[in-house]
C-alpha positions in Angstrom: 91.5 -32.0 124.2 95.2 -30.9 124.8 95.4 -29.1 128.3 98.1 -27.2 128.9 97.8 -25.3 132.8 100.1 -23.5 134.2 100.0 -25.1 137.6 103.1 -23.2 139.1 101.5 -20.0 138.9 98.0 -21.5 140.2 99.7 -22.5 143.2 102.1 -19.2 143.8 98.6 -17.1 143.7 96.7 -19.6 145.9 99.3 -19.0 148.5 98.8 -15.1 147.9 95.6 -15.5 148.4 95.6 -17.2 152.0 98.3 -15.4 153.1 97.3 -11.9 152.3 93.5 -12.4 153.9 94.7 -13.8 156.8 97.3 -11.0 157.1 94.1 -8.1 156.5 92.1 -9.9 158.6 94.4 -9.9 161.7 96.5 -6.4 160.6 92.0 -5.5 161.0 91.7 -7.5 164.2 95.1 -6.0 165.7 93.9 -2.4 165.4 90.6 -3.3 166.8 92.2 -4.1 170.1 94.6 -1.1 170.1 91.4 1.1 169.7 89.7 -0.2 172.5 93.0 -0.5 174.7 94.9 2.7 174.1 92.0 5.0 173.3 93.0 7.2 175.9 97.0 7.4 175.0 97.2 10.0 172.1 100.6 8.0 170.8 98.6 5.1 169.7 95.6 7.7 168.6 96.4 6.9 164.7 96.8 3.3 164.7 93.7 2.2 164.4 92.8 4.4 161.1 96.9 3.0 159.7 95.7 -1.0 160.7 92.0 -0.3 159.1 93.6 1.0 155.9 96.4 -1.2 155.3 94.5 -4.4 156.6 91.8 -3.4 154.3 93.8 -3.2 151.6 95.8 -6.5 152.1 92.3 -8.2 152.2 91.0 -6.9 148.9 94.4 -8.0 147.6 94.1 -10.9 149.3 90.3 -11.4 148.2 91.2 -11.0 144.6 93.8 -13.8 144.2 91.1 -16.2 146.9 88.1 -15.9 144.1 90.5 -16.8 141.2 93.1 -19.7 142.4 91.3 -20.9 145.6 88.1 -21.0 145.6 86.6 -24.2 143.7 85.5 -25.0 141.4 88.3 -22.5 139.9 87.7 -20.8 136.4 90.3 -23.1 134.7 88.3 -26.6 136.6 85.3 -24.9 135.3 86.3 -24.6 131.6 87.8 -27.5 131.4 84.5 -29.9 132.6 82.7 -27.8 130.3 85.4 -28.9 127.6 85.7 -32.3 128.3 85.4 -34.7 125.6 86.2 -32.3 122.8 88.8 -34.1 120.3 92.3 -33.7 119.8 92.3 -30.7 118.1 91.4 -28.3 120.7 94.1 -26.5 122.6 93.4 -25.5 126.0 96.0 -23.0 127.4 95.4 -21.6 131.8 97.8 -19.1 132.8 100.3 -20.2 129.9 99.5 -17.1 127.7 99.4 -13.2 127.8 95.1 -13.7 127.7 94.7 -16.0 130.6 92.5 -19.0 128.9 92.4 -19.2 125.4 90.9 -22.4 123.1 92.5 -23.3 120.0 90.4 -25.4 117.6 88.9 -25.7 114.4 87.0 -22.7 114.3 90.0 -20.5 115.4 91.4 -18.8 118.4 89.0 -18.1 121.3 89.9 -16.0 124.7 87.9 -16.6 127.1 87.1 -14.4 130.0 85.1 -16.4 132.5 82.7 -14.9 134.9 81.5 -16.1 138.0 78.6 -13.6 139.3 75.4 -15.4 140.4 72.2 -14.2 139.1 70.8 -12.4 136.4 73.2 -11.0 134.0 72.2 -9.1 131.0 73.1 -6.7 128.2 70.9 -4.2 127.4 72.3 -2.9 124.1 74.2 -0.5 125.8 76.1 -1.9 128.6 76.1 -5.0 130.6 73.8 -5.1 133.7 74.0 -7.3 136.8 70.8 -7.9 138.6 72.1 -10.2 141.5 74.6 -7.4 142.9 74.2 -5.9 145.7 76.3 -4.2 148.6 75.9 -7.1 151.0 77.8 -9.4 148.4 80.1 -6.9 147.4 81.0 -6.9 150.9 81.8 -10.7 151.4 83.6 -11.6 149.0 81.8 -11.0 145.6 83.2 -8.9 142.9 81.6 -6.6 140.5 81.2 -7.2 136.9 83.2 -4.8 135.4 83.8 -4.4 131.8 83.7 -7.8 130.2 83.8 -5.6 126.6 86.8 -4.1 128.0 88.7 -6.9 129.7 87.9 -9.5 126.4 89.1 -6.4 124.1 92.3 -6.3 126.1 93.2 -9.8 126.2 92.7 -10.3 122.5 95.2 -7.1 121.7 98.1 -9.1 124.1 97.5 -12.3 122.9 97.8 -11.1 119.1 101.0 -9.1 119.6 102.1 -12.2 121.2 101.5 -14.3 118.5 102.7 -12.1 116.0 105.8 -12.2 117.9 106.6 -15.5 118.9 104.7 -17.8 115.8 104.1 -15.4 113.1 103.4 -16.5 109.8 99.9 -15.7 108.5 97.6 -15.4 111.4 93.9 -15.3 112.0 92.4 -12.9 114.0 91.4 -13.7 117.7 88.2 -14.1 119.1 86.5 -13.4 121.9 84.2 -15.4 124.3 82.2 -14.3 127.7 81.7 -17.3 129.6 79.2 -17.3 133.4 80.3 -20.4 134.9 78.1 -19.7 138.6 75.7 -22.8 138.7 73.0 -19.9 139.8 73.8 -17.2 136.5 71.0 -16.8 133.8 72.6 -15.4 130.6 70.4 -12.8 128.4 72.9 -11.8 125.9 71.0 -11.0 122.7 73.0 -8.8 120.3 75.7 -8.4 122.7 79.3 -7.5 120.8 80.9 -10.5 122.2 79.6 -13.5 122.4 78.3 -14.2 125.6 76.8 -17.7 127.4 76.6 -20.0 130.5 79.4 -22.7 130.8 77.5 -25.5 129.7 76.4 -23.7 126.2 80.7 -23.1 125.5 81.0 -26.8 124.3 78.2 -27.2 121.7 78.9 -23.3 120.3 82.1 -23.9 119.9 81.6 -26.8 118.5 79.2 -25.8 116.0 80.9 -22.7 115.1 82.4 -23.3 111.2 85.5 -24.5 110.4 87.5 -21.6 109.8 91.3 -20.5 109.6 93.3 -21.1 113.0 97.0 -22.1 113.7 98.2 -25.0 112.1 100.6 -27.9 113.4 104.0 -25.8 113.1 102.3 -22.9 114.5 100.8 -24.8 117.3 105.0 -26.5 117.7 106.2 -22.9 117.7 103.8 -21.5 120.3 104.2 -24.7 122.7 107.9 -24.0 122.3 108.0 -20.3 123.2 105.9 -21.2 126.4 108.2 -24.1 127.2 105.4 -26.6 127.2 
């Protein structure tokens, strides 16, 4: 497999990560004290509500960026054990491209939107469910599941215009993946409109998927070249 991370940006959004917690944690801390040492002076009567909003929001910020670039093992370490071992002829793009991972092999071109909620997740023919969410988790640190549908859907219309773009020639359409890489997830995706598994099922579907159209060597040149790789 041919690995091409974008380690720069990795790096630039861990830093935005610790920086921007520990900022809403003490902007947070800060107007705790104020309220309990100037409660009685009506020029400091709004601080506390100012610190709690903008603390709180530098912390979300801050909690976003943690879960994706610090936190270990990270979505592109995770995809890329699960991947390990497959031949030459898969491309493995982090943070190089407009979808944020994105396998290029024989079967075509895959985005991959990795997951890492814990639990129970299922689709239920109508929308996807998480049964391991809860307040508490939401609270420290844990994100909701959002719209896989909508985020995979999203990802595949950049990436396309990018390739029409910057490769062109006669393309094949882009595909999407749903991948749960928490050790703890269980994965009922039956019928579900994207393809949907845990982490260590992405290497043997993948790789029993059939041959089918996907970029060729000058495509693959032309791409590497627009991304200065």
């Amino acid at each position: 497999m041919r690995l091409l991370t974008n380690e720069k940006l990795i790096k630039r959004n861990a830093a935005i990560g610790k920086y921007t917690v520990i900022g809403g944690l003490a902007i947070l801390i800060g107007g705790l004290i104020v309220s309990f040492t100037k409660q009685n002076d009506p020029d400091w009567q709004l601080v506390p509500f100012y610190t709690l909003l903008v603390g709180f929001l530098l912390s979300n910020v801050g909690t976003y960026y943690f879960n994706r670039y610090v936190r270990e093992p990270r979505a592109d370490q995770a995809l890329e054990g699960a991947l390990k071992g497959s031949d030459d002829r898969y491309y493995f793009y982090n943070y190089r491209l407009p979808a944020s991972h994105v396998v290029v092999c024989p079967a075509g071109i895959y985005v991959i939107v990795p997951k890492f909620q814990a639990g129970k997740v299922e689709w239920d023919g109508k929308r996807w469910k998480h049964h391991g969410a809860s307040l508490f988790r939401s609270i420290f640190g844990q994100e909701g599941l959002g719209n896989p549908n909508s985020e995979v859907a999203s990802e595949i219309a950049a990436l396309s215009k990018f390739l029409a773009k910057k490769v062109g020639g006669e393309l094949t359409p882009v595909q999407g993946l749903i991948v749960f890489y928490s050790p703890q997830a269980q994965v009922e995706a039956k019928n579900a409109p994207i393809p949907a598994m845990h982490i260590k099922q992405l290497k043997e579907y993948l790789r029993k998927l059939p041959k089918g159209p996907s970029l060729n060597n000058e495509q693959i040149a032309k791409l590497n070249e627009a991304i200065g790789a």
